[in-house]
TIKEMI-477587 format. One line per field, with one value per residue (C-alpha): residue number from 1; x, y, z; residue in one letter. Coordinates in steps of 0.001 Angstrom, whole numbers. Each point is the difference from the previous one (the first is absolute). Example, Ala and Ser with C-alpha at 12.3 -4.5 7.8 and 13.67 -1.06 7.14 Angstrom:
REM TIKEMI-477587
resi = (1; 2)
px = (12300; 1370)
py = (-4500; 3440)
pz = (7800; -660)
resn = (A; S)
REM end
This chain:
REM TIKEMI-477587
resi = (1; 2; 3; 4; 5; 6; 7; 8; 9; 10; 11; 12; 13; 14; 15; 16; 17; 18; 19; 20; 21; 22; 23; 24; 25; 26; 27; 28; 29; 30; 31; 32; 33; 34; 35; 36; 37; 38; 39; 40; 41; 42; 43; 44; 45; 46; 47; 48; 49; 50; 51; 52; 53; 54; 55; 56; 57; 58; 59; 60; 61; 62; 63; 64; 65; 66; 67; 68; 69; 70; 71; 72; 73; 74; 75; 76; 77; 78; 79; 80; 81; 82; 83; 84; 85; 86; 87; 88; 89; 90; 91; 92; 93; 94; 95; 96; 97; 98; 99; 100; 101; 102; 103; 104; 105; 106; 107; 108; 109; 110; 111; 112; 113; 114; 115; 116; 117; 118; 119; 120; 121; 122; 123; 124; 125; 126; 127; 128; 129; 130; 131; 132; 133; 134; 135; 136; 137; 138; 139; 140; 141; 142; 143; 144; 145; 146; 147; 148; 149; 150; 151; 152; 153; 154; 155; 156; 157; 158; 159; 160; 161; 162; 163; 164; 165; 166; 167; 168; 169; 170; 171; 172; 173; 174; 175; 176; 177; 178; 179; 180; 181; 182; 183; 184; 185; 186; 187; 188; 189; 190; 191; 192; 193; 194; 195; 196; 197; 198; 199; 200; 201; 202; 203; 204; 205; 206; 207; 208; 209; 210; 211; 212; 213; 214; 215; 216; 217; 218; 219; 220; 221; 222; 223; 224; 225; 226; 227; 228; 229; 230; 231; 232; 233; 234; 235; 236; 237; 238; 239; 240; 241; 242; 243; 244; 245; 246; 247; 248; 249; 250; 251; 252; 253; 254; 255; 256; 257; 258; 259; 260; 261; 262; 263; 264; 265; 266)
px = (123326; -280; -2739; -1272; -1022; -3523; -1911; -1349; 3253; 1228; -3818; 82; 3572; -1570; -2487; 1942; 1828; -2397; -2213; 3757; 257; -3768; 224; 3617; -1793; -2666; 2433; 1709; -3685; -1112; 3547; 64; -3662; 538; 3341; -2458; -2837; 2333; 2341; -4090; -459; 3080; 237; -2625; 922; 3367; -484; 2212; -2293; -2499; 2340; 1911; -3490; -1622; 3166; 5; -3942; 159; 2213; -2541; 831; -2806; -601; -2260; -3189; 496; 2937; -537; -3083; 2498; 1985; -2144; -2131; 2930; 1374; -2783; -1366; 3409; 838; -3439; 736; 3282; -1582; 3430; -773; 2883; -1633; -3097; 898; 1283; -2880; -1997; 2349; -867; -3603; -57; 1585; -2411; -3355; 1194; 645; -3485; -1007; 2007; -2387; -2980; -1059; -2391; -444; 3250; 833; -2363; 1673; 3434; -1478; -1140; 3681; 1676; -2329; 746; 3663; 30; -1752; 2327; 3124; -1440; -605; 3685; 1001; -2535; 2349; 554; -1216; -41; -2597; -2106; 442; -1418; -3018; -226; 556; -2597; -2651; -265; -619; -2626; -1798; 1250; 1755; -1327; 471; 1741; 2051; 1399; 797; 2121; 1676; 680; 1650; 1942; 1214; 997; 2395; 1489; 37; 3103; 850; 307; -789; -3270; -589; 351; -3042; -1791; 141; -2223; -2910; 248; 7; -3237; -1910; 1565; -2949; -1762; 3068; 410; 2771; 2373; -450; 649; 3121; 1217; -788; 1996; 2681; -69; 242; 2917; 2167; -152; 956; 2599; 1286; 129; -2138; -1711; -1920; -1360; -1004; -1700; -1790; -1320; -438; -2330; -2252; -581; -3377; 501; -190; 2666; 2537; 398; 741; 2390; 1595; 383; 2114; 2561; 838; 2805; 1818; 2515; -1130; 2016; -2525; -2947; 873; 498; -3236; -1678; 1384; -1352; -3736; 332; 338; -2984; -1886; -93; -492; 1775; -1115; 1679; 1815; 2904; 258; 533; -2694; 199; -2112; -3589; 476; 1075; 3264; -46; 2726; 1974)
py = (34485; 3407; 2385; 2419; 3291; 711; 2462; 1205; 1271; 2689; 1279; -545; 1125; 3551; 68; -613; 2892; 2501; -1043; 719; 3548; 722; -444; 1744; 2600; 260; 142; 2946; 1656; -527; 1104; 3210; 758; -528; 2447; 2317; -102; 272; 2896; 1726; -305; 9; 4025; 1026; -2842; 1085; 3760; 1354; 2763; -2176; -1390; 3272; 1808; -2940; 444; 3666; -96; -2583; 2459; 2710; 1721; 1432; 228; 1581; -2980; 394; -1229; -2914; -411; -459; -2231; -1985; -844; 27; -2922; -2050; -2147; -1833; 277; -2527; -1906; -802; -478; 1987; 728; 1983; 2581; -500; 1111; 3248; 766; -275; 2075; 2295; -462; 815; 2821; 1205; -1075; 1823; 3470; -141; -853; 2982; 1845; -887; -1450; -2630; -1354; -602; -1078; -2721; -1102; 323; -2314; -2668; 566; -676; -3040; -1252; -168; -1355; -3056; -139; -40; -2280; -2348; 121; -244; -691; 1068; 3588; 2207; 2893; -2185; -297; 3414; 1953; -2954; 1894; 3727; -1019; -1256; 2227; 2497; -1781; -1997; 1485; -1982; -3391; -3744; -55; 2835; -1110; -3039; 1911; 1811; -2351; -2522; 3323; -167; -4034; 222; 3383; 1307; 1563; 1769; 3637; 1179; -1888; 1117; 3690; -254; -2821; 1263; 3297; -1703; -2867; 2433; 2144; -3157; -1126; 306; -2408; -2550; -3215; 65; -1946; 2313; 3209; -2162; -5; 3845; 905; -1804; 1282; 3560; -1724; -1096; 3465; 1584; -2052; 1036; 3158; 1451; 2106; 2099; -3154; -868; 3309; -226; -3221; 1345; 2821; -2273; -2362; 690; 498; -3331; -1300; 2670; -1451; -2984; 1975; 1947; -3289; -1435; 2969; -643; -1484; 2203; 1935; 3289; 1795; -2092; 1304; 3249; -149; -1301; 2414; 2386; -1128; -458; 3123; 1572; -1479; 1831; -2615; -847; -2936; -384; -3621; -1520; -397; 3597; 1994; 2967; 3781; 2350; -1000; -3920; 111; -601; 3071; 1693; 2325)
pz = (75524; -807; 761; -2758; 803; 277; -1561; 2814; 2169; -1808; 514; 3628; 402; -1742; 2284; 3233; -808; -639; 2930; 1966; -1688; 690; 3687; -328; -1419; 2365; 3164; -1739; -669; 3821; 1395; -2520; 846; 4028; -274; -2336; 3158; 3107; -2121; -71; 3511; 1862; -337; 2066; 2519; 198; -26; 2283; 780; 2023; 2941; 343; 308; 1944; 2459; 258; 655; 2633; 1837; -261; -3259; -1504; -4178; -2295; -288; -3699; -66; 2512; -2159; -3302; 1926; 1139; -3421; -1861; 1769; 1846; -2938; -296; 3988; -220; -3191; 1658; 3152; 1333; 3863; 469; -2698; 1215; 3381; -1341; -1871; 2660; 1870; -2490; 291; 3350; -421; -3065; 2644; 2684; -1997; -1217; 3523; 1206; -3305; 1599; -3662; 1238; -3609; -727; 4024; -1411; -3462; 1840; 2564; -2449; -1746; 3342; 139; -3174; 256; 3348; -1140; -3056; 2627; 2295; -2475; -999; 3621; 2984; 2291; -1027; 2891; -2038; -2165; 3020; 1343; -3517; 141; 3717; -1392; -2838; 2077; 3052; -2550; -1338; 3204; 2741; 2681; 943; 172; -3264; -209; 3341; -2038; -2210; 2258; 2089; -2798; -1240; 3653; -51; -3248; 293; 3953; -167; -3045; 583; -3686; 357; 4043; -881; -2298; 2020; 3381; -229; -1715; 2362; 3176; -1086; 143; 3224; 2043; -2089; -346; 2123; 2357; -2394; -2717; 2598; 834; -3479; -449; 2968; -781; -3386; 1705; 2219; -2263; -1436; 2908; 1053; -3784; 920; -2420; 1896; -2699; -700; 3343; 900; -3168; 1457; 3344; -1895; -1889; 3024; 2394; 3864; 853; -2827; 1667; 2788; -999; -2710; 3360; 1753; -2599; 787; 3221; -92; -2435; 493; 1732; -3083; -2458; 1968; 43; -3849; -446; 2231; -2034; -3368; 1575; 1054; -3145; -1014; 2756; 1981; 3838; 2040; 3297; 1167; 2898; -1942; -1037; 2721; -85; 284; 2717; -2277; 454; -3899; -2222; -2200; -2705; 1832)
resn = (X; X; X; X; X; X; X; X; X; X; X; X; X; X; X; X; X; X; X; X; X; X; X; X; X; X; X; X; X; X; X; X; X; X; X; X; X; X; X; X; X; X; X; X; X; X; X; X; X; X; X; X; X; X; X; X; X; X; X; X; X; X; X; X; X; X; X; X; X; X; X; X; X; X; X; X; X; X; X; X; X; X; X; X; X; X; X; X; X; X; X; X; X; X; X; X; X; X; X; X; X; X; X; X; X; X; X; X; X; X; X; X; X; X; X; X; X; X; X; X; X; X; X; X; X; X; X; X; X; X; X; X; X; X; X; X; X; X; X; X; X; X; X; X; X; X; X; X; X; X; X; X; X; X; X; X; X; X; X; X; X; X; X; X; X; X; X; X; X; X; X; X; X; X; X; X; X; X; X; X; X; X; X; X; X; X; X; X; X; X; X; X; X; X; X; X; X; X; X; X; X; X; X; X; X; X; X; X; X; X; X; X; X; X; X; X; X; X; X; X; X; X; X; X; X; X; X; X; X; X; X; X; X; X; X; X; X; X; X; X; X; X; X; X; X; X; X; X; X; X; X; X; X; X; X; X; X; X; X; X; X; X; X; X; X; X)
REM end
């Protein structure tokens, strides 16, 4: 027996179809409007300027703070949005950098916003990836400013010191905060901070390591000098050279002394 058509398919056949071009049509909305939102943010997150600058100041380079200031608000809203930890660790790079120049200013008040900055974007990296050291290390910088050493920024330091002990970048602006409050630190965390000035040495960047050697107290230097030892009497000699630029003394067993019981410059 034949079936005659109903009424009713051509109608539902209709409908089927434009439901199908409706959620084609959406997909193609969504997809244009993600391309439109990631072609909005993906300039600042891939400016080129920020890891080339973010390198260059992690090897000492110094900028104009307006400029790291640019940088830095130019591209941090979408380095969080993203939740991109690699551009979040060179903006606080950058940070750093900006804090310490107005530390260097003597501008308390803005020591103080730069502190909460450093702060900010710390937590913003960590949260991205708990296991960034350099995370931990500006959530140090940011609240020895603002508490003074104690029970927490010993914390800080000392997880800074469990993720990243041995990357030089991070040791070279690490190490001389960690040695001025060595006298205060437990003897794990004066460990870490020689070995930070260690690994340096044994480098061979002795700037570096005289620069440490400078912003250490009596008590860290020894332990600093001990470290030395076994180096190369060349490597020692190069080092006593660069502290004594600085105007510096050595008096140490492993440094042999002139008439006055002290290493001096020559």
């Amino acid at each position: 027996m034949s079936r005659e058509p109903s009424a009713t398919e051509p109608a539902a056949q209709a409908t089927g179809i434009a439901y199908r071009w409706l959620l084609r049509g959406s997909t193609i909305a969504l997809a244009a409007a993600a391309l439109a939102w990631i072609a909005a943010i993906a300039p600042d997150v891939t400016n080129p300027a920020v890891p080339q600058i973010a390198g260059r100041v992690a090897r000492g380079e110094r900028y104009e703070v307006d400029r790291l200031r640019r940088i830095v608000s130019d591209n941090l809203p979408s380095a969080r949005r993203l939740c991109s930890a690699k551009t979040l660790r060179e903006l606080l790079l950058l940070q750093l950098a900006i804090a310490d120049e107005s530390t260097r200013a003597g501008d308390l008040k803005q020591v103080d916003l730069d502190a909460d900055a450093v702060a900010s974007t710390s937590r913003a990296l960590l949260a991205c990836a708990p296991t960034e050291g350099l995370g931990w290390f500006g959530s140090y910088w940011a609240e020895i400013r603002q508490a003074g050493f104690g029970p927490r920024t010993a914390e800080l330091l000392g997880l800074s010191y469990r993720f990243a002990p041995h990357e030089a970048w991070l040791q070279l602006i690490r190490a001389p905060l960690a040695l001025r409050a060595f006298n205060a630190a437990s003897p794990e965390l004066r460990d870490y901070a020689t070995q930070d000035f260690a690994d340096i040495f044994q480098a061979r960047l002795f700037p570096s390591a005289a620069t440490f050697y400078q912003a250490a107290g009596a008590e860290a230097r020894v332990a600093l000098l001990e470290r030395t030892c076994t180096a190369p009497e060349a490597d020692r000699e190069l080092f006593w050279h660069f502290v004594a630029e600085k105007g510096l003394r050595i008096r140490h067993r492993c440094y042999p002394a002139d008439g006055d019981g002290f290493r001096m410059s020559r």
